[in-house]
C-alpha positions in Angstrom: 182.4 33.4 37.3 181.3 37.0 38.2 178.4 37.1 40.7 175.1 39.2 39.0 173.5 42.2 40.7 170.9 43.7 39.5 170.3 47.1 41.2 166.4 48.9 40.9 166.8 52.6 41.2 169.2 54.8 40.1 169.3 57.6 42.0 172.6 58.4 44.0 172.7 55.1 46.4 172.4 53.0 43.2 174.6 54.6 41.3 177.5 54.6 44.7 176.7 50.7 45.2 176.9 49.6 41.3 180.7 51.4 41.5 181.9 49.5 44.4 180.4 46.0 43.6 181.1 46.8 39.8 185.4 47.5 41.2 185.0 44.2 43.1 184.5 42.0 40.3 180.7 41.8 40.3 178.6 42.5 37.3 176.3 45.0 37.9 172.9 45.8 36.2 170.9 49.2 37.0 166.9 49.5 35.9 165.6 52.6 36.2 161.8 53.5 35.6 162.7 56.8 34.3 164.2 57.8 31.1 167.4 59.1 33.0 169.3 59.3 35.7 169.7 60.7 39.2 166.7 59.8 41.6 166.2 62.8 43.8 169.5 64.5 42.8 168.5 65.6 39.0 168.1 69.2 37.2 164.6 70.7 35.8 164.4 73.7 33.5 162.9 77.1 33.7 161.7 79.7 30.6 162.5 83.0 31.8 162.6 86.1 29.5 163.0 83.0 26.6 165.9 81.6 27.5 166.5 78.2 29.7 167.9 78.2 32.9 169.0 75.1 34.8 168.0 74.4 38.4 167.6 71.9 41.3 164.6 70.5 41.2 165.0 68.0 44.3 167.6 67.8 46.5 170.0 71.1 46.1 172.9 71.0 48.4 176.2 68.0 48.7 177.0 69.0 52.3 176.0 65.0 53.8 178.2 63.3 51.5 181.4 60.9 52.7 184.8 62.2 51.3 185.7 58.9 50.9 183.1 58.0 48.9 183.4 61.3 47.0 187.1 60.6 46.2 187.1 56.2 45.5 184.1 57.0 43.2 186.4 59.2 41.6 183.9 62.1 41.5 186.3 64.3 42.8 187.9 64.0 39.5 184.9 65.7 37.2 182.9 67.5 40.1 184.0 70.7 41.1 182.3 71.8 44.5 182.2 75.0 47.0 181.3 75.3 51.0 180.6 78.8 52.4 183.2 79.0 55.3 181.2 82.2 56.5 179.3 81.8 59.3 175.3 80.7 59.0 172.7 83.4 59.9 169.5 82.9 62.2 166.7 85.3 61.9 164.4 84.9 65.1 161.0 87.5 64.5 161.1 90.8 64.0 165.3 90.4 63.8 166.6 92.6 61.0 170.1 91.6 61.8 170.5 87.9 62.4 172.6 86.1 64.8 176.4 84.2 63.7 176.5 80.6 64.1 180.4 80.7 63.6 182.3 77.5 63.0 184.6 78.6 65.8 183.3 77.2 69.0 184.8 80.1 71.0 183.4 82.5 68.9 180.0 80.8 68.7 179.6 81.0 72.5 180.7 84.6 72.6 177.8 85.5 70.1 174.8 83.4 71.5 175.4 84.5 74.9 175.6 88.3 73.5 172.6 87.9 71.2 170.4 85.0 72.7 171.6 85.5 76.8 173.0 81.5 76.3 174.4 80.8 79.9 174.5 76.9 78.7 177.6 74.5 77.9 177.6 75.5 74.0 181.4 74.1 73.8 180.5 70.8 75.3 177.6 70.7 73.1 179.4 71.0 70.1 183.0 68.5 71.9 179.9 66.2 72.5 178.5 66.4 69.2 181.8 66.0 67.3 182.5 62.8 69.1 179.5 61.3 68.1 179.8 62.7 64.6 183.4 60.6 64.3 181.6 57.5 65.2 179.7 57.9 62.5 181.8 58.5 60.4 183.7 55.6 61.4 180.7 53.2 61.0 180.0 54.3 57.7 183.6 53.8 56.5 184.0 50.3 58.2 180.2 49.3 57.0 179.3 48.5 60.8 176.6 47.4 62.1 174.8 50.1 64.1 174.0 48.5 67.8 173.3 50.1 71.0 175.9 48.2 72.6 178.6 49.4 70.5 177.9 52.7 70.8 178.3 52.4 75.0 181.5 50.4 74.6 182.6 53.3 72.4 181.1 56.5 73.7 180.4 55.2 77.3 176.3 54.5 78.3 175.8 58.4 79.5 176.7 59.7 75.9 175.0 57.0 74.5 172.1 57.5 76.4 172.0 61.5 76.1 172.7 61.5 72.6 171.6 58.2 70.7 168.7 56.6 72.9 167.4 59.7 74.4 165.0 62.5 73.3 166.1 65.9 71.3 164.5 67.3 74.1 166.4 66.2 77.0 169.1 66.5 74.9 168.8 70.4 74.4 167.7 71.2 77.5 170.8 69.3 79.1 173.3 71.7 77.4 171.5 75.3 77.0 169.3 77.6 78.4 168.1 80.0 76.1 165.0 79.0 73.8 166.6 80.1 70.5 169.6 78.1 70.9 167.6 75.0 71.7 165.5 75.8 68.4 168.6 76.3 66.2 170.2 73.2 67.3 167.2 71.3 67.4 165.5 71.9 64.1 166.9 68.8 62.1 165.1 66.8 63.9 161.7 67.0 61.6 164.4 67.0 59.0 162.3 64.4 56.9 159.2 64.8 59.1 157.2 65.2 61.8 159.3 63.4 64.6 157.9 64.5 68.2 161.1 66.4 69.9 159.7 64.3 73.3 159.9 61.1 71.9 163.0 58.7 72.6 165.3 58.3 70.4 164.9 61.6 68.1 168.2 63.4 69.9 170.2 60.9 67.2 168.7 63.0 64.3 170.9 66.0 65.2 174.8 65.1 65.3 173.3 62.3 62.2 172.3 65.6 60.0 176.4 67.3 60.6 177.7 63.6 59.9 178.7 63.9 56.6 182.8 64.8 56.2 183.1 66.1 52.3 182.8 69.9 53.8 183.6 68.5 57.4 180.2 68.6 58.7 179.0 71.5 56.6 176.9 72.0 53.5 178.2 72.9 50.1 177.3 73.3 46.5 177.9 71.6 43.3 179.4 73.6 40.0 176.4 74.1 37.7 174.4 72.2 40.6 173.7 68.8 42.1 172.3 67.1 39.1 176.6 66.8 38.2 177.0 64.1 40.9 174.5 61.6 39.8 175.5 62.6 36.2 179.3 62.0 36.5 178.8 58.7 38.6 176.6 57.4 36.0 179.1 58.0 33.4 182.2 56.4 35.5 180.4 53.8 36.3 179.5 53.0 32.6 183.3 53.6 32.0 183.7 50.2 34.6 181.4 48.0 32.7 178.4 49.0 34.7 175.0 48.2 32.4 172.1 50.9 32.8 169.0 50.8 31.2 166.4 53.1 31.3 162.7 53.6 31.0 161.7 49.9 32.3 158.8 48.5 33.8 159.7 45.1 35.8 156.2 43.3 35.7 156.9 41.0 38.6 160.1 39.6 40.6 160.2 35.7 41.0 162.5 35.4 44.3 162.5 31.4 44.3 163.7 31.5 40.8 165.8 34.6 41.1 164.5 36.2 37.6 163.3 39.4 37.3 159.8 39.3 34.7 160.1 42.6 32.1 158.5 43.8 29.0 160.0 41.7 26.5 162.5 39.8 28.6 163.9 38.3 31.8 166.7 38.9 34.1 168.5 36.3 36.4 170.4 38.1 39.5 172.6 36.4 42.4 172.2 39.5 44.6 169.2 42.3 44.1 169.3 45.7 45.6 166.5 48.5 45.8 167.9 51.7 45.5 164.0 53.0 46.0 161.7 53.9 48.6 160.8 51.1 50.9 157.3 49.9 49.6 158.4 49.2 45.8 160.3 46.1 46.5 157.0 44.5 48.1 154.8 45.9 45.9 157.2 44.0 42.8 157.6 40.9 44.9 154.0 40.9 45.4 153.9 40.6 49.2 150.7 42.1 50.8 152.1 41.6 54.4 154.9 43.4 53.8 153.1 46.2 52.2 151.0 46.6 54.7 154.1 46.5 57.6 155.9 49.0 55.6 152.7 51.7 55.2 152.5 51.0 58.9 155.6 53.2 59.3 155.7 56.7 60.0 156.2 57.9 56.1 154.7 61.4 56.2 156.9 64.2 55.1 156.1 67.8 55.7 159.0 69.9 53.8 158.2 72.2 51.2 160.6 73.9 48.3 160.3 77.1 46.4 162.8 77.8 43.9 163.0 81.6 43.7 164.4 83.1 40.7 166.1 87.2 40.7 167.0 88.8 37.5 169.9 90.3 39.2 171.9 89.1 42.6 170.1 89.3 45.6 170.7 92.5 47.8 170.1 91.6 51.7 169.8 94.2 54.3 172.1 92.5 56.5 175.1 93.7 55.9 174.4 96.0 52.9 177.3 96.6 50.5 178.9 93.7 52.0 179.5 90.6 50.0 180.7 88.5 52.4 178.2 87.0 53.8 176.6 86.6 50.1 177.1 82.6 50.1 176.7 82.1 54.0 173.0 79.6 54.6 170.0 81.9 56.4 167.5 80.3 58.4 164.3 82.2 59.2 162.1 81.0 62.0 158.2 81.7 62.6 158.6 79.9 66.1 160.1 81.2 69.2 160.5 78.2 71.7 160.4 74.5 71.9 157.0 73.9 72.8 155.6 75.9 69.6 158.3 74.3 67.0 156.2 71.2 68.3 152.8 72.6 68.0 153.8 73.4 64.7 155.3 70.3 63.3 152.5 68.2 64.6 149.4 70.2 63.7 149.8 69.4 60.2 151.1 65.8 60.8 147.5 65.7 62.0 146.2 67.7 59.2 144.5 70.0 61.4 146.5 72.7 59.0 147.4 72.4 55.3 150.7 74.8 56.4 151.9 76.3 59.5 154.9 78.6 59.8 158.1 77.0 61.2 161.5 77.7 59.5 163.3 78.1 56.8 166.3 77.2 55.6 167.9 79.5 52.6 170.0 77.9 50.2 171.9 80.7 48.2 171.8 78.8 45.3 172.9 81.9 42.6 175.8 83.7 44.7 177.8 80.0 45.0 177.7 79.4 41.4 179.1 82.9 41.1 181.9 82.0 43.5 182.8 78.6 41.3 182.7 81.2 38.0 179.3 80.0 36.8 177.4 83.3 36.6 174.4 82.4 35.0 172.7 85.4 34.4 170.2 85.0 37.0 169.9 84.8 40.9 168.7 81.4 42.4 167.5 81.2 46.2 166.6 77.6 47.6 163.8 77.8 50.1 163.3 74.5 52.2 160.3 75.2 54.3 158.6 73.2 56.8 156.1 72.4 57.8 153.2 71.4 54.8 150.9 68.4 55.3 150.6 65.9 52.5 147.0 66.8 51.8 147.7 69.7 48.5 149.4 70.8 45.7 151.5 73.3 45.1 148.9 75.2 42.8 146.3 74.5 45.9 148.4 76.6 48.2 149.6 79.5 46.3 149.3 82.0 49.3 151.0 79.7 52.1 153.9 80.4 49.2 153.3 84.3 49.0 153.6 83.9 52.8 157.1 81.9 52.8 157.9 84.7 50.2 157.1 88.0 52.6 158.8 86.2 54.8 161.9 87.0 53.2 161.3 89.9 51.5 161.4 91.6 55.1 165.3 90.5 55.0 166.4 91.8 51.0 166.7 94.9 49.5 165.4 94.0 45.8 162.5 91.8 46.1 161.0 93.2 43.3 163.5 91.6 41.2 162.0 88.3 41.7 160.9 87.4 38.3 159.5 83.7 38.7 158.8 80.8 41.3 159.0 76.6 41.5 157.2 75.8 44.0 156.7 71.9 45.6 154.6 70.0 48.4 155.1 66.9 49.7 152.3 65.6 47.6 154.7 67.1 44.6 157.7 65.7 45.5 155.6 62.0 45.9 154.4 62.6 41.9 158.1 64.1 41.4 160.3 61.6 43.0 158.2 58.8 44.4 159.1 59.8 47.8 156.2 57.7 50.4 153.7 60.6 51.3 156.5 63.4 50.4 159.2 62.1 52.8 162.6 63.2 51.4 164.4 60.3 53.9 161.8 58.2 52.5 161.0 57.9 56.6 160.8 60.2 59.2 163.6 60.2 61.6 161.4 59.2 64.8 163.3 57.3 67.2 161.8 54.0 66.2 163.1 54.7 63.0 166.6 56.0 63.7 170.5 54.2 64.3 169.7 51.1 64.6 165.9 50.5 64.3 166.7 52.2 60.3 166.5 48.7 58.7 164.2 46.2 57.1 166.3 43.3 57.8 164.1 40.2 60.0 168.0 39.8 61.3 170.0 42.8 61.5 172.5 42.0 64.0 173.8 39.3 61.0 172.4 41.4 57.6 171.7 45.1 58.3 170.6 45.4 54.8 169.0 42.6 53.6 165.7 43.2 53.0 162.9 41.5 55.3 163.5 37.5 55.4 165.1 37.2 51.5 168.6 36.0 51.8 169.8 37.7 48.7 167.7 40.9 48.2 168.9 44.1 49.8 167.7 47.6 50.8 169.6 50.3 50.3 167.3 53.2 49.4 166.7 56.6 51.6 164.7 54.5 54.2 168.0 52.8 55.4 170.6 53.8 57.7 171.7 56.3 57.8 169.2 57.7 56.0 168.8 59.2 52.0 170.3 62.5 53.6 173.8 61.7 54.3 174.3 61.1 50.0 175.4 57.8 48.6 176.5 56.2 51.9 173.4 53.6 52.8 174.7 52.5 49.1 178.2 52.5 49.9 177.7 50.3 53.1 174.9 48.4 51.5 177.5 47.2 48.7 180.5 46.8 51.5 177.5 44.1 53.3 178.0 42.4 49.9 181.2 42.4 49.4 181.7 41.2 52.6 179.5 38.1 52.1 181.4 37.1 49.8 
């Protein structure tokens, strides 16, 4: 007799572990609290000029998913996607013409020694990181355990230590020299929050957020946008047998009995997964200790996103009248060296600031659409911006988002073609998406939270995924390994756990 899972959460974990268990002979069940799909990964709607445009309200970019995943889910069937193979562009203050992160090493080095004076190792930096990066990749494929151990047998203690136990900044100051490189390479690590630079085990953060192998370490776009993925896999996995159902409210969870109390009925499960943040499975099994461990994490987030909308494609001063660069992902940063990208990130994870300036990264939303033939009659920049404290709304801190807004108009030509704004906190994107205290990864990446301290298990050496002491309830939300960033795979390997046990 097939096995029963029941899955909470449908966001894009869920939805990648109901279509592996649901191929391996399980029958899978999916309750979602809202009245559709797609977690994080779903699409709002904006009235401009009367007419209804489509955009990203979450997460925006695909660049951290598996190809594996992407092609067994059979996503690569419906979903048509796009990377920019131009090089990124890295505005430091007062730049007008930004600096070439090239995906050619050798050209790479040429340009940050010529722009930034970089008389580090940038080649072994990036051989370094690309070895780490593959045994990633290869854990997430073979749904290994992550252990310390491992890694030294695999990558030998020094890289192990440098790269996966160590600090981002021993880590950055081991390979370069020059302040700006350090910064570029470095900024991931408050990815999801306010993680310390100086604190052990934060260096992990940076080859984690290139890990993902759909674009080969690179981000990319979705045709029509992100929203497609969670869309498409909900409808395959309905097309296996997978059973949805939306809008519920589970009452309480009876783990003795293994029923699940809702409305107007009950469910019995063999296995139960949370596709959620980390606190709702306590909060449903009731367990006050557990809450209480969990909110003793560090959960704060700190990035904010403003949706800007153009009525006509954005013009940028660097290079003018040159469209090749149109699609390539700007960063601008308000902070010139290590020491004040710290300042930064931890005044407002002590609230002693409601915003201050560090970076931002530019998602050219609009110009890849028009390079999958979408043209949608409008222009649509993403603007990730950190760092925010979790104290406001976004209608409590209109001018920090006039501020992120100069910010950029300094680097386009037609800023007065900016017709309308979205514009989210952490506090929003808690109300939005249920995200603890705005975190995107559900928790920061601090190095007690990161490799293999990114689990809930009491036993993780024998369950990774298993959540706390329950033999047959599971985690695989945005608050496990590897984290909610790299899409779909803590669900993936959460589901191959299963499998496995059985």
């Amino acid at each position: 007799m097939k096995k029963k899972v029941v899955i909470v959460g449908g966001g894009i974990n869920g939805l990648t572990a109901a279509n592996y268990l649901q191929k391996r002979n399980f029958n899978v069940h999916i309750l979602e609290k809202n009245n559709h799909i797609g977690g994080a990964c779903v699409k709002d709607t904006a009235v401009i000029g009367k007419k209804v445009f489509n955009y990203p309200k979450g997460a925006t970019v695909l660049g951290m998913m598996q190809k594996f995943i992407f092609e067994e889910t059979h996503l690569s069937k419906f979903v048509e996607t796009y990377f920019p193979k131009s090089p990124k562009l890295v505005y430091f203050q007062d730049d007008l013409e930004p600096t070439r992160i090239f995906q050619n090493i050798d050209s790479l080095q040429n340009e940050l020694k010529n722009k930034w004076n970089e008389k580090g190792d940038v080649a072994g930096f990036r051989n370094d990181e690309n070895k780490v990066i593959h045994y990633l990749q290869n854990i997430y494929k073979k749904s290994t355990i992550p252990s310390i151990s491992d890694a030294e047998n695999t990558l030998g203690k020094k890289t192990t230590e440098l790269w996966i136990k160590g600090s981002a900044y021993d880590l950055l100051n081991h390979y370069f020299t020059s302040e700006k490189t350090k910064l570029y390479m470095g900024m991931t690590v408050t990815e999801s929050g306010p993680a310390s630079i100086f604190q052990k085990g934060t260096a992990f953060t940076i080859p984690l957020m290139d890990s993902g192998s759909i674009f080969n370490g690179y981000w990319g776009f979705v045709k029509n946008g992100i929203w497609e993925i969670t869309e498409n896999l909900e409808k395959i996995n309905k097309s296996l047998g997978v059973k949805i159902d939306y809008s519920v409210s589970i009452k309480k969870i009876n783990s003795k009995s293994q029923k699940i109390h809702l409305e107007n009925k009950k469910l019995d499960y063999d296995y139960l997964l949370f596709a959620t943040d980390p606190l709702t499975p306590s909060i449903l099994l009731q367990d006050s200790k557990k809450v209480k461990t969990i909110n003793n994490k560090e959960l704060v987030g700190t990035s904010g996103k403003v949706t800007a909308f153009f009525k006509n494609p954005v013009i940028w001063k660097y290079p003018i009248n040159d469209n090749s660069l149109d699609t390539s992902f700007r960063f601008i940063f308000s902070n010139s060296n290590l020491d004040e990208f710290e300042k930064s990130s931890q005044s407002v994870y002590k609230n002693r600031k409601d915003y201050e300036p560090g970076y931002i990264q530019i998602y050219p939303e609009g110009s890849a659409q028009r390079k999958m033939g979408n043209d949608e009659g409008i222009e649509k920049l993403i603007l990730f911006s950190k760092n925010f404290s979790f104290n406001k709304e976004s209608k409590d801190l209109i001018e920090c988002k006039e501020d992120i807004l100069n910010l950029l108009s300094k680097h386009i030509v037609n800023i007065d073609d900016l017709i309308e704004t979205k514009f989210l906190t952490p506090l929003d994107l808690k109300k939005s998406f249920y995200f603890p205290k705005g975190n995107i990864d559900h928790m920061t990446l601090s190095g007690d939270q990161n490799f293999n301290k990114r689990t809930f298990s009491n036993c993780p050496e024998k369950s990774f995924f298993r959540y706390f002491d329950f033999n047959n309830i599971y985690y695989c939300g945005a608050g496990s390994f590897p984290c909610g960033s790299v899409a779909g795979t803590p669900g993936y390997m959460c589901a191959k756990h299963i499998i496995n046990f059985n």
